[in-house]
N, C-alpha and C positions, 0 to 999 in steps of 0.2 A: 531771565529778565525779572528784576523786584517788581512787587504789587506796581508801586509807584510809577515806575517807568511801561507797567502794562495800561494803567490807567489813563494815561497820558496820550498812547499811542491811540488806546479805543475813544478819546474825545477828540483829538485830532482826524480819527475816520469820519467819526461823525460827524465832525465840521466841514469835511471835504465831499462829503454825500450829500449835506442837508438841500444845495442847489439844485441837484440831479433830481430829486426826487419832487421836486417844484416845478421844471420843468413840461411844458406837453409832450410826448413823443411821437414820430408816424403815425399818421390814421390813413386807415386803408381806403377811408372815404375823403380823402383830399381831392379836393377839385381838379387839381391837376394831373391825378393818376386816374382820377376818372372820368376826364374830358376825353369825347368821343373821338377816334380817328376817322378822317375821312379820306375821299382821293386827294393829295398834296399838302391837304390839314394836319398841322401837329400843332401840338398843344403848347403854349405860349406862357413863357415867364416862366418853366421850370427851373428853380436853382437848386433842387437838392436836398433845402430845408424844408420842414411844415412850418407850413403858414397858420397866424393866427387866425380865428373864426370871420371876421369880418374880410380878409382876403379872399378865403375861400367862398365866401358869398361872391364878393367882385367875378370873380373868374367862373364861378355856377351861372351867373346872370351874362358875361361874357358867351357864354358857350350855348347859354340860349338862346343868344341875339344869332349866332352863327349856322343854329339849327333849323331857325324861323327863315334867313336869307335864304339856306341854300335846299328849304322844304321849297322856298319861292321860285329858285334858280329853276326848280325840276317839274315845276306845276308848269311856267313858260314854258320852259323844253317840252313837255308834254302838248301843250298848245298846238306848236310848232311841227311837233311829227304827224299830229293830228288830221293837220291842215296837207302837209306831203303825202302820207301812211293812209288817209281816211280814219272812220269811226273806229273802225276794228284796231286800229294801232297796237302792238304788242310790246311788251315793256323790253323787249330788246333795242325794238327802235327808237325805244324812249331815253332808254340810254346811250345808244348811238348820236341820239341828237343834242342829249347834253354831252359827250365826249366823256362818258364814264362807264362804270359797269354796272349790270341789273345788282350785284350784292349793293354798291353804293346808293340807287334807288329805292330797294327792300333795307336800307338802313335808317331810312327818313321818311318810309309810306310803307304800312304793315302789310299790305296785300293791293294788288287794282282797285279795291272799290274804294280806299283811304286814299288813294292818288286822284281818283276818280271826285271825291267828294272835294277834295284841292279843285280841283279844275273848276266844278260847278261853284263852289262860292265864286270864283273869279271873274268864269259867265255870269253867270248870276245879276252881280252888282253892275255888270255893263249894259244886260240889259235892263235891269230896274232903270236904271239912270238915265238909258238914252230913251224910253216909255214917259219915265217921269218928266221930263227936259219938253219932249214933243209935248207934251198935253199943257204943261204948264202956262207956254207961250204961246200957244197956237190964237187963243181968242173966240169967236162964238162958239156955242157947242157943239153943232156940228163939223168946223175946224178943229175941234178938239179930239175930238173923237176921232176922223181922218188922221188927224198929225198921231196917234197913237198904236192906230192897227197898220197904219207906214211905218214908224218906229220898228215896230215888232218885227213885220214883214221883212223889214231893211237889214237887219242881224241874220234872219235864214239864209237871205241870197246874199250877204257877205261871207260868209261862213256856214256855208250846209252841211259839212262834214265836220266841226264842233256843235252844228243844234244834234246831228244825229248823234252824236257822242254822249250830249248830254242827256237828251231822251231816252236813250237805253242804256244803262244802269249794269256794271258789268255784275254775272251773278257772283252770290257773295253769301256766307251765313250772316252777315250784318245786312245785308241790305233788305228793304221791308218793303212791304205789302205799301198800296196807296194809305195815306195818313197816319202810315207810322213813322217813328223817330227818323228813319234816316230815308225819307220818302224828299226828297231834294226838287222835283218836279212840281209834286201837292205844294211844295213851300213855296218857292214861287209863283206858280199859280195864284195861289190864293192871298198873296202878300201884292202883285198887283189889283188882281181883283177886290182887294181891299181899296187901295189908291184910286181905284175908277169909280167904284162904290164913294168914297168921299169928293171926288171931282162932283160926281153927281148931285150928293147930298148937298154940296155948298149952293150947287146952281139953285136946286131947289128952293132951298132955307130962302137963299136970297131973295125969287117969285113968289113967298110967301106960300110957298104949298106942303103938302106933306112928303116930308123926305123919308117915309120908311120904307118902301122896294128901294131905295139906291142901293144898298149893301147887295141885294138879287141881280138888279139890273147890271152891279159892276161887274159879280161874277161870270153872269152870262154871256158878257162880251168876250169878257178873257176868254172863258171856254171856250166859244162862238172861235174867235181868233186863231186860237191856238189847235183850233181841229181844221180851219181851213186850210192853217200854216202846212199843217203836217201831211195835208189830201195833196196841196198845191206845189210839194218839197218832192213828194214819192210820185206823183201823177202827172200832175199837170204844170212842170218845170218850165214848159216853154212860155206859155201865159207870161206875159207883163205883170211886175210885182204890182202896177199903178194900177192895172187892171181889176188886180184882186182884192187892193185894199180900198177902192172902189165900189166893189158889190158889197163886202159885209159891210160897211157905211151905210151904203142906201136900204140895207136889209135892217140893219139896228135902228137907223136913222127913222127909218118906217114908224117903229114903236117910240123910240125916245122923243119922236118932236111933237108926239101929243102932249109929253108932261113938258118937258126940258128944251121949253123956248120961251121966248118973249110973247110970240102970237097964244100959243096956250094958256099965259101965268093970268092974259087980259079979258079970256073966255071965258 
């Protein structure tokens, strides 16, 4: 072959490569090779190609949405065996109750106490909200207060084997001591006890007195509460829940209606 005609052929290569070499090739971190598998789940919109950057964002946020529903699918299921199973529940019958297997449970919850921590947000926010609901509307302070340790009271004896679930905390090297990070009881606790503490405080403010015990007073109650709950769930079962949230009323009521009344604010 002349110089000529070799020269010709090596610019003609290079014109036939210059594309290739512009192109992206396979990344091993494409969203679609490393979208998770689950039971029946496969990975969606595979065609073969890599996808440009902004796709494989689509289908990352895709695949999140998918992990969040079916983290949620298995907290319910969890609920659910709860409720059949008792407090002790084991994760076999947790997957039994979602219709899958304990690997696909340990693919979405890193041990029981991360499944465990799912549950309690759950709880949690049902009962903050049916405490907060009761007290909001109830009206004098002493309705108020009634309407709130019934609240409480009313989630035990609907579900006595999710409060005991939630109250004891399966062991765990994550899980901590009272007022540590993942102390889920103290959280609540003390995040109502905040809310009663401010019910209080406003009553206050309003009769013109001093509202600084309401932050003590509210936790008191909750604690107050929540230890009767717990005496009257393992002991004293047969007792009428109207019964019991009766006596701590008249027992708190004792001390709150010196400050946290109308007759007081005028004394």
């Amino acid at each position: 072959m002349s110089r000529r005609s070799q020269r010709h052929e090596d610019e003609g290569r290079g014109h036939r490569d210059a594309p290739r070499r512009g192109r992206p090739g396979p990344s091993s971190g494409d969203a679609a090779s490393d979208a998770p598998s689950d039971d029946g789940a496969g990975a969606g919109g595979v065609d073969g190609h890599s996808a440009p950057a902004p796709r494989r964002d689509k289908r990352s946020s895709r695949w999140d949405e998918h992990r969040r529903a079916r983290r949620n699918e298995l907290t319910l299921a969890t609920i659910v065996a709860i409720r059949a199973h008792g407090a002790d529940v084991g994760m076999s019958q947790v997957a039994a109750q979602a219709r899958t297997s304990k690997t696909v449970v340990y693919r979405h919850f890193a041990d029981k106490f991360d499944l465990y921590q799912a549950v309690c947000e759950r709880v949690g926010a049902v009962i903050v909200g049916k405490v907060q609901d009761a007290m909001r509307v109830a009206g004098p302070p002493e309705q108020t207060l009634l309407a709130g340790v019934d609240a409480y009271l009313s989630l035990i004896e609907a579900d006595p084997d999710i409060y005991r679930y939630v109250m004891r905390p399966p062991a765990s090297e994550r899980s901590s001591s009272a007022g540590g990070p993942n102390d889920f009881v103290g959280d609540l606790t003390s995040f109502i006890g905040d809310f009663v503490g401010d019910i209080i405080s406003t009553e206050l403010h309003r009769q013109g007195r001093d509202a600084t015990p309401a932050t003590t007073w509210g936790h008191s109650l909750v604690g107050m509460v929540r230890s009767v709950g717990d005496h009257w769930l393992t002991v004293r079962p047969e007792v009428a829940r109207e019964t019991i949230a009766a006596e701590i009323t008249d027992l708190a009521w004792a001390g709150l209606s010196r400050t946290v009344n109308a007759a007081a604010a005028s004394a």
